[in-house]
C-alpha positions in Angstrom: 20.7 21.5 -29.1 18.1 19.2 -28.6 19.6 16.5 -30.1 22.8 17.2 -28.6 21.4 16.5 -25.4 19.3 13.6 -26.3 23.1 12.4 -27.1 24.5 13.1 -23.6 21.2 11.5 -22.0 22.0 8.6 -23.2 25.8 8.7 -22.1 24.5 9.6 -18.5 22.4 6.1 -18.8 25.3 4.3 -19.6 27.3 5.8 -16.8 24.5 4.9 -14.5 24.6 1.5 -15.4 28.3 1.0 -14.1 27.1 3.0 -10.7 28.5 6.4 -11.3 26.2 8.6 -9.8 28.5 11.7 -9.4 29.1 11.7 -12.7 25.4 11.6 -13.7 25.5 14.8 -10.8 27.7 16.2 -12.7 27.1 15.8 -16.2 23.4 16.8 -15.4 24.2 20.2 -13.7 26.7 20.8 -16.3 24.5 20.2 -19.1 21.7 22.3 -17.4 23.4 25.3 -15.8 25.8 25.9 -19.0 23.7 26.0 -21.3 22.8 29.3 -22.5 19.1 28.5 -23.4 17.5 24.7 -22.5 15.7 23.3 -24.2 13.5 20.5 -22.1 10.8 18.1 -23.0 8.3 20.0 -20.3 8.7 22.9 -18.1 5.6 22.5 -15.4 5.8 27.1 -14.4 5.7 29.0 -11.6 3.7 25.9 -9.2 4.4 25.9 -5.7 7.1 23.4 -5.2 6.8 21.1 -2.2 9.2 18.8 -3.0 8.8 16.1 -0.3 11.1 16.6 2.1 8.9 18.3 4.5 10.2 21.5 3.4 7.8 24.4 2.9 7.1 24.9 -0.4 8.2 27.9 -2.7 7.7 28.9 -6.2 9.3 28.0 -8.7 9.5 25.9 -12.6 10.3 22.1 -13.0 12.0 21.2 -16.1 12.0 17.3 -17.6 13.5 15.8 -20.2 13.0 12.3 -21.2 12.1 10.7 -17.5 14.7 12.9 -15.4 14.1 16.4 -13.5 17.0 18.8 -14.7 16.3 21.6 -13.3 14.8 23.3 -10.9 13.9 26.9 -10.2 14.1 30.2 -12.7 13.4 28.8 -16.0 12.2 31.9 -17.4 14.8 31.8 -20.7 14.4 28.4 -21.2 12.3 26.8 -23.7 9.9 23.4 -24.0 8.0 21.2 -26.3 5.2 21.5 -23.5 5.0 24.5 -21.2 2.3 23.7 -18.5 1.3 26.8 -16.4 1.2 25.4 -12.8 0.6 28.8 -11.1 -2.0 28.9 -8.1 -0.9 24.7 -8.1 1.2 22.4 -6.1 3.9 20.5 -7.9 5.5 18.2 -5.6 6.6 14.0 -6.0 4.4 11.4 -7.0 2.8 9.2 -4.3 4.5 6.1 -3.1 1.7 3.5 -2.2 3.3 1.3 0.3 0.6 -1.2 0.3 -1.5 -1.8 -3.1 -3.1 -4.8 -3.6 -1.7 -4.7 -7.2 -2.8 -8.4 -8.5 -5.0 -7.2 -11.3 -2.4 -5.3 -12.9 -2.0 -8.1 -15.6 -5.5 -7.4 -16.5 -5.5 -3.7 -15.7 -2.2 -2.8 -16.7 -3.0 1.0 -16.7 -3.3 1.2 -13.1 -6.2 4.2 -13.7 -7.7 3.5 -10.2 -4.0 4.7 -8.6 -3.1 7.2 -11.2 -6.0 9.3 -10.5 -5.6 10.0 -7.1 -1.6 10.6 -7.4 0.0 7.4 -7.2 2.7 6.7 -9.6 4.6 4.1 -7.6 3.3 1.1 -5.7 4.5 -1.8 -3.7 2.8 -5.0 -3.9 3.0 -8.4 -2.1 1.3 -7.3 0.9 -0.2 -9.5 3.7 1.4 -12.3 3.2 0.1 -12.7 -0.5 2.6 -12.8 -3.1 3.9 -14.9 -6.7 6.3 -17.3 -5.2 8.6 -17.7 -8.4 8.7 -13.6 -8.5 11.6 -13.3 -11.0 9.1 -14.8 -14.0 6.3 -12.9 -12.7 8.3 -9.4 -13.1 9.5 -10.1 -16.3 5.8 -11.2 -17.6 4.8 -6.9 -16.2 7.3 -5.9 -18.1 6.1 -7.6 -20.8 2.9 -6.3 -20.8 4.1 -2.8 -19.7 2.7 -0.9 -16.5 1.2 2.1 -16.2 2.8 3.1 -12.5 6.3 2.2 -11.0 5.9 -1.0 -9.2 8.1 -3.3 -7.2 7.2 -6.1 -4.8 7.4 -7.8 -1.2 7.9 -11.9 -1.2 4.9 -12.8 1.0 5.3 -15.2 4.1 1.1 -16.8 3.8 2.4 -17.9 0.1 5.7 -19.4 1.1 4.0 -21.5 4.0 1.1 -22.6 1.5 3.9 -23.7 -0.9 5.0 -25.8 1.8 2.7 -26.6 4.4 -0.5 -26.2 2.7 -3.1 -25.4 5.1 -2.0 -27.7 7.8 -1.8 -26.0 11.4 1.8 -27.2 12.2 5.3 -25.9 12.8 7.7 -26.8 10.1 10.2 -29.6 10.6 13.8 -28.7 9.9 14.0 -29.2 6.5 10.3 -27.9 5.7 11.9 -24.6 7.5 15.0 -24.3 5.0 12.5 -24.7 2.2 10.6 -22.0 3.2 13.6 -19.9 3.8 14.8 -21.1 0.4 11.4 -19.5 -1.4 12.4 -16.1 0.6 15.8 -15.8 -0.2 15.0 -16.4 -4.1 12.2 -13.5 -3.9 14.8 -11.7 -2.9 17.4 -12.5 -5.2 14.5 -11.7 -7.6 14.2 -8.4 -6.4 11.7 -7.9 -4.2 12.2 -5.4 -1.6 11.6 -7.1 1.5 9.1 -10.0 3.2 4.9 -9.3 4.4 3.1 -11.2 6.3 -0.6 -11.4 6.9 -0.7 -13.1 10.7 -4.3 -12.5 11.0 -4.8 -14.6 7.8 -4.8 -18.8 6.6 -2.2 -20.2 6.8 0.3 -17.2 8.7 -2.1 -17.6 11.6 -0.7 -20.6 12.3 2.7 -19.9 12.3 4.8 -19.3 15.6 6.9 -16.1 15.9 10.5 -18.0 15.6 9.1 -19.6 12.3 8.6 -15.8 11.2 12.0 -14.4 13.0 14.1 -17.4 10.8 12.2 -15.9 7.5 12.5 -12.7 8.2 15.9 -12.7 9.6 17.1 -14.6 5.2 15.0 -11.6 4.0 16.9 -9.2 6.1 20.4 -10.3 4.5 19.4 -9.2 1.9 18.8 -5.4 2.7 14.9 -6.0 3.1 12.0 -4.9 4.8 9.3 -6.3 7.0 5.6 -5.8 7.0 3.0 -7.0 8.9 -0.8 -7.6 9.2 -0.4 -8.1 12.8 -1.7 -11.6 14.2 -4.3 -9.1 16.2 -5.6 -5.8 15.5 -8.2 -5.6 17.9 -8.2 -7.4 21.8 -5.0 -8.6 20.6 -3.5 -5.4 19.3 -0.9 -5.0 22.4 0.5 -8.5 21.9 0.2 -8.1 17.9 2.5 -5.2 17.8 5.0 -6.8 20.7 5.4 -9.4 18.4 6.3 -7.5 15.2 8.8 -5.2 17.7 10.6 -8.9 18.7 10.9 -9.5 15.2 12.6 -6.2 14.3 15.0 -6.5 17.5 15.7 -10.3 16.9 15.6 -10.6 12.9 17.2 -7.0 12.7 15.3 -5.9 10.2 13.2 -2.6 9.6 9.4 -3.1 10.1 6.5 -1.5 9.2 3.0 -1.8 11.4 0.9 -2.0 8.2 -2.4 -0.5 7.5 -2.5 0.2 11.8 -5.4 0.5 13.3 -7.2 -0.2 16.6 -10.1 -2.2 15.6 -13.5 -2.8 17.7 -15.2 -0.4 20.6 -13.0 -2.4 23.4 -9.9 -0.8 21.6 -10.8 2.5 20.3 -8.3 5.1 22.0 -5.5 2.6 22.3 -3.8 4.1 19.5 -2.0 6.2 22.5 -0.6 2.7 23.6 0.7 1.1 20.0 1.8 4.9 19.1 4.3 4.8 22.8 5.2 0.9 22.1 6.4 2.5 18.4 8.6 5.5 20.2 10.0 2.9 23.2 11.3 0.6 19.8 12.5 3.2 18.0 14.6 5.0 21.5 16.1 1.2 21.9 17.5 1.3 18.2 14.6 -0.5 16.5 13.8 0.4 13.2 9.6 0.0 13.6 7.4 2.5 11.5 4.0 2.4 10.5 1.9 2.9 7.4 -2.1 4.0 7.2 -5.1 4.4 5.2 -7.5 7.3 6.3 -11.1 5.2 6.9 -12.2 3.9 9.8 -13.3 0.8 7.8 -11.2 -1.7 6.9 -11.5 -4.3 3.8 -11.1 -8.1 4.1 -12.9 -11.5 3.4 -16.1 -12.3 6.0 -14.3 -15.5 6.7 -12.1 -12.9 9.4 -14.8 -13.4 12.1 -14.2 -17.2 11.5 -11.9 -18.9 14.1 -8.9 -20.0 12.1 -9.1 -23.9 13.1 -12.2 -24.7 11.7 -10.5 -23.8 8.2 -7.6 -26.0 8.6 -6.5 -28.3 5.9 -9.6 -25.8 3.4 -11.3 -22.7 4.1 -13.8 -23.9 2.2 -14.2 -28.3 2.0 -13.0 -28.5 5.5 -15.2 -25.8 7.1 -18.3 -27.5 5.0 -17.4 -30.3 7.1 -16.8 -29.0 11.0 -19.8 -27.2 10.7 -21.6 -30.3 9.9 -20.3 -31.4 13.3 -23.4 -29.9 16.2 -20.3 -29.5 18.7 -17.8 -27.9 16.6 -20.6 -25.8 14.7 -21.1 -24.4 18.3 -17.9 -23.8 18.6 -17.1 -22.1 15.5 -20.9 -20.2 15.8 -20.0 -19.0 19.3 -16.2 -17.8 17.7 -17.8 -16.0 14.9 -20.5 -14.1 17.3 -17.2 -13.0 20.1 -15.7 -11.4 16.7 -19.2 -9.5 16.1 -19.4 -7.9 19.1 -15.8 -7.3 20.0 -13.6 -7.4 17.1 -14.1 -6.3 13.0 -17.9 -6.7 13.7 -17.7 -3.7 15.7 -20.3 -5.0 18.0 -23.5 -4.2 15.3 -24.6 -5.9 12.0 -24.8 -2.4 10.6 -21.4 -2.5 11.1 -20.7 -5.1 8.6 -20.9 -4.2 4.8 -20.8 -6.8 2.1 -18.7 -6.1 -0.9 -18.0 -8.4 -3.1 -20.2 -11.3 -2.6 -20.9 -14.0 -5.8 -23.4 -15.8 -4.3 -25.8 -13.1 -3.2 -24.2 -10.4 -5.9 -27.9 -8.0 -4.9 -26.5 -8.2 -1.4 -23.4 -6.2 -2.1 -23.5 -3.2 -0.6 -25.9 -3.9 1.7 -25.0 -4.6 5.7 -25.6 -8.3 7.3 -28.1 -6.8 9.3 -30.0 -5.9 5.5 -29.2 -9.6 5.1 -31.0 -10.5 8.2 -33.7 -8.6 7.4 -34.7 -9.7 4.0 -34.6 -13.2 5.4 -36.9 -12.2 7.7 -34.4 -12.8 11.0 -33.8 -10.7 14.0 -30.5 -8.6 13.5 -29.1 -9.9 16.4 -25.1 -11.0 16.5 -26.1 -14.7 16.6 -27.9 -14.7 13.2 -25.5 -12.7 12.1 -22.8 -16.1 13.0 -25.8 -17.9 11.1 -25.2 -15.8 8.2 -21.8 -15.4 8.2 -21.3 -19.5 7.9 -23.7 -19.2 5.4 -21.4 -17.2 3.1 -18.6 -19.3 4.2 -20.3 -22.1 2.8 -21.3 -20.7 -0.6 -17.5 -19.7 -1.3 -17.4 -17.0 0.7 -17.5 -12.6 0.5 -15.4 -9.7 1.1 -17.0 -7.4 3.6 -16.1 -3.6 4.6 -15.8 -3.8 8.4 -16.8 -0.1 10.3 -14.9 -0.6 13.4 -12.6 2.3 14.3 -12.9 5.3 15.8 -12.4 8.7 13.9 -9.8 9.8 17.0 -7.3 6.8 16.3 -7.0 7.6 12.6 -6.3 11.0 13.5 -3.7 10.5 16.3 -1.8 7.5 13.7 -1.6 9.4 10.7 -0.1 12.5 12.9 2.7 10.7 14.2 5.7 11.4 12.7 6.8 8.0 11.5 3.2 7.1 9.5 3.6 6.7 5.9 -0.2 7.4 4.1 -0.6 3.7 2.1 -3.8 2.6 0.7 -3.8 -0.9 1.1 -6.2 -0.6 -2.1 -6.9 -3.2 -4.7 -5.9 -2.3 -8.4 -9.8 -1.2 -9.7 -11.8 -1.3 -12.8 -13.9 1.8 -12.9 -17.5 1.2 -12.1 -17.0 -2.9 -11.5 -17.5 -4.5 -8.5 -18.3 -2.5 -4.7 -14.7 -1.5 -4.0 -13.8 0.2 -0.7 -13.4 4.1 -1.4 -9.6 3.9 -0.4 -9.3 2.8 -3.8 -10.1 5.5 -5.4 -9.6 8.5 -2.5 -6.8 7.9 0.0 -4.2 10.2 -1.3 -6.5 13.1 -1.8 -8.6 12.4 1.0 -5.4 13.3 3.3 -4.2 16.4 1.2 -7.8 17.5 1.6 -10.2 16.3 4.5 -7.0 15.6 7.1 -4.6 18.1 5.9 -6.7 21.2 4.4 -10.3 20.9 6.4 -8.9 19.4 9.9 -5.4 20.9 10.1 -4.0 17.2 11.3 -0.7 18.2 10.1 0.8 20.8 7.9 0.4 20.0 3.8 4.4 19.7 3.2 4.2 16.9 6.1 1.2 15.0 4.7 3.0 14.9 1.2 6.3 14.0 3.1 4.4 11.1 5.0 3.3 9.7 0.7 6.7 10.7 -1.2 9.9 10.9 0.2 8.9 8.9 3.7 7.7 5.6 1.9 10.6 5.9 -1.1 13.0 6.2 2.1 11.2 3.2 3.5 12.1 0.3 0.9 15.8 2.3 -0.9 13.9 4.1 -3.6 17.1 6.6 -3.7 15.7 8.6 -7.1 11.7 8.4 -6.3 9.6 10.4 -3.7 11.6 13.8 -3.3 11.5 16.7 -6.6 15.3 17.4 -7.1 17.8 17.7 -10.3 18.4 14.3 -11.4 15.1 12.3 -9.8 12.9 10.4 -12.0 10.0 12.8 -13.2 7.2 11.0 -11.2 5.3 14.0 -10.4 2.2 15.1 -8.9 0.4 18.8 -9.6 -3.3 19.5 -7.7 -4.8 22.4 -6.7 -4.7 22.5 -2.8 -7.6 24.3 -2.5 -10.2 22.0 -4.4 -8.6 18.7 -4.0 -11.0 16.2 -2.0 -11.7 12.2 -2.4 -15.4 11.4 -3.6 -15.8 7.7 -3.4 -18.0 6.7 -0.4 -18.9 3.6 1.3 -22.3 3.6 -0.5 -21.0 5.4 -4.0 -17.2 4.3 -4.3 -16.8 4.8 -7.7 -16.3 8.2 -8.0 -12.5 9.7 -8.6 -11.1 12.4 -7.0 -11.4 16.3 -7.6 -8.1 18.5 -7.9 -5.8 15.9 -9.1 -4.9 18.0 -12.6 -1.8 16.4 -13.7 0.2 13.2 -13.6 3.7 12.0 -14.7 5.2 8.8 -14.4 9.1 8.7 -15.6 8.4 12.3 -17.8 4.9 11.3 -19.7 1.9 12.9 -18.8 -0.6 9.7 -17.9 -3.1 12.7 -16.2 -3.1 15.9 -18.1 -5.5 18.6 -17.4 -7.5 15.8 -15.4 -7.7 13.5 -18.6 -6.7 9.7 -18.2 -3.7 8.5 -20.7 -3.0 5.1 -20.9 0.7 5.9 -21.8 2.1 2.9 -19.8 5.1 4.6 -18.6 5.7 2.8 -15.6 9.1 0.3 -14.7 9.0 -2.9 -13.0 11.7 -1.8 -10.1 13.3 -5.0 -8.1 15.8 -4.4 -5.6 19.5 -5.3 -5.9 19.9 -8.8 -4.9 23.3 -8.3 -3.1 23.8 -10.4 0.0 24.9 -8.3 3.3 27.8 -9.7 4.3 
């Protein structure tokens, strides 16, 4: 019997290959429901199935064979090479991380920072940031072999780079056919939409109908839209105006990524961005939003730094203006408005280095430490003094403490917030990593879901699963059903919790107990396997008429 079916899987590959997906239905319910005894690869028994949807969960059995869900419900007379007893456990979809920083897969291919806390699918490319010839870039992952599902976003920053360089300058016409050139072969390479990081070098100096004309070659091709807003703090209103133009004139779905109101002058105008979201989406607009469940964001100390004085080099160019006693006034006085009113969150406490190559003992440790072991008075002008200083030594990445508890809380309950991590692909125990690395997923199932009752469990997996994998076409990821990919998730509600903290953040989470990725355990019983299971997924390249 076993082999027999191992015969018809294979058919029901080959059928999918010429796009018949009602005979894979089919075949699959046939094979499964006549079938006097199954036999399955693994039958996870008697969990509580929340299967994504946002319906509320039941109990039941999960059966997989190969990387495919067969059945689910009573499989009491059936049999399987592993029987896992999920009883008093949650089996539901595996996480769909619609923002990973996923550059170091190449040298950490088996993605064990993600896979412990759920995630079995990413999406990288974010910000901007992205390979520019993506087509090689796939095939060299696949070549190495992953250990999650990942697919990628062409990214607007690396395009204009490609281009432009680091000149603060429109494109000319033929500068602006290039560009849309380098986004229409990301798509055609398979990438599942365009990002851009408008707050960063060189997107900040981009005008919004340079973005609409990109965005508007990346929409023809069925893709998505996601934004590091130009603004995120005294800008916030206008930042997310801007991205709703860009769906409404580009027609294209967006996503408000990572969204946040950032600095004491903002906190509570969540209420605002979270109406201008519902007044898009009444006039047809297809704007959501995605979130990670800190209030401290992650990003390089060169942020606070007005974006002209790195023109033409963040680095070489910057050495040079601040060499200049007028424009080093100008760039000091810049940096210290930022402190107080933006990321700096108007205290050097505020202000946590990370990574940080020149001053490595630093990391960890706040710019106000900094000013202190100098011997300095923590005031927000040192801090500009300090700041240039790391600027000038190739600079740091910083964690910036500069939201308020009530805006998380009030985004991630809105019904169109996807849970992302906008975390960075981690070596255990290297480096000062923010604890979203290792702790989004659970910290939502636990802290926001369990402890504060922000939303009911079967949403808060909804808003990681089916919500994101709805989000970029994923039409066999993020939902448990007969004939979905076996990417599947089982924790014990009860004990599940994130553990990485700003000032210990490599710890993994508690109460993730098992992971699959395409049918292979790569977390069983809450050990690590690096089984490499994952697929490099690219989406279909077909031009919208």
């Amino acid at each position: 019997m076993y082999y027999l079916y191992l015969d018809l899987y294979q058919t029901i590959k080959a059928l999918t290959v010429f796009k018949f997906p009602f005979c894979l239905f089919l075949l699959l319910v046939c094979f499964s429901s006549c079938s006097k005894r199954g036999q399955y690869d693994i039958i996870l028994r008697q969990g509580t199935i929340i299967d994504g949807t946002g319906k509320l969960g039941y109990i039941g059995d999960v059966a997989i064979t190969a990387d495919r869900i067969l059945k689910i419900g009573d499989c009491t007379k059936d049999r399987a090479v592993q029987d896992i007893d999920a009883r008093g456990l949650v089996v539901c979809p595996g996480f769909v991380d619609l923002h990973a920083h996923l550059e170091p897969l190449p040298l950490l291919p088996d993605a064990a920072s993600a896979l412990h806390m759920g995630v079995t699918t990413a999406l990288g490319g974010p910000d901007g940031s992205s390979p520019i010839r993506l087509g090689a870039y796939l095939d060299s992952l696949e070549g190495i072999g992953m250990g999650i599902n990942v697919g990628y976003l062409i990214g607007h920053n690396s395009v204009r780079a490609q281009v432009l360089g680091m000149e603060a300058r429109e494109p000319s016409t033929d500068e602006l056919e290039e560009m849309q050139g380098l986004i229409e072969d990301g798509m055609r390479d398979g990438a599942f939409g365009m990002s851009t990081g408008l707050k960063y070098l060189p997107g900040a100096f981009s005008k919004v109908e340079e973005v609409i004309a990109l965005a508007r070659t990346a929409s023809s091709y069925g893709g998505i839209y996601t934004s590091h807003l130009r603004e995120e703090g005294l800008g916030l209103f206008e930042g997310v105006e801007e991205a709703v133009r860009i769906a409404r004139d580009a027609d294209i779905p967006v996503v408000l990524t990572h969204h946040k109101a950032i600095g004491q002058p903002m906190w509570g105008k969540s209420v605002v961005t979270l109406r201008m979201v519902d007044e898009a989406r009444a006039e047809g607009l297809d704007v959501m939003v995605d979130q990670y469940p800190y209030t401290a964001s992650y990003t390089g100390i060169s942020v606070l730094i007005p974006p002209w004085s790195m023109e033409g080099g963040r680095y070489d160019k910057f050495a040079e203006r601040v060499q200049d006693p007028v424009l080093r006034d100008s760039i000091h006085a810049g940096i210290v408005y930022n402190i107080m009113n933006d990321r700096g969150g108007g205290d050097l406490r505020r202000i946590q280095l990370a990574r940080f190559n020149w001053k490595p003992e630093l990391e960890g440790k706040t710019l106000y430490d900094w000013a202190l072991v100098e011997g300095l008075e923590p005031t927000a002008e040192v801090g500009a003094d300090l700041v240039i200083e790391a600027q000038l030594h190739r600079g740091a990445s910083a964690i910036y403490h500069a939201m308020s508890e009530e805006d998380v809380e009030r985004i991630m309950a809105h019904p169109m917030t996807m849970i992302a991590s906008d975390g960075r692909i981690t070596e255990f125990e290297k480096g000062f990593p923010h604890p979203r690395v290792h702790g989004t997923f659970p910290r939502v199932l636990g802290y926001y879901s369990r402890d504060k009752g922000v939303m009911a469990l079967e949403e808060a997996i909804r808003k990681m699963t089916s919500l994101p994998a709805m989000r970029i076409g994923l039409e066999d990821r993020g939902e448990l059903r007969v004939s979905a990919f076996a990417d599947i998730v089982v924790f014990d509600a009860e004990t599940i919790i994130d553990k990485a903290t700003f000032t210990e953040p490599h710890q993994y989470p508690e109460g993730v107990i098992h992971v699959l990725v395409n049918g292979k355990f790569a977390l069983k019983a809450g050990e690590f396997f690096d089984v490499r299971n994952g697929e490099v997924l690219r989406k279909s390249m077909n031009k919208r008429p």
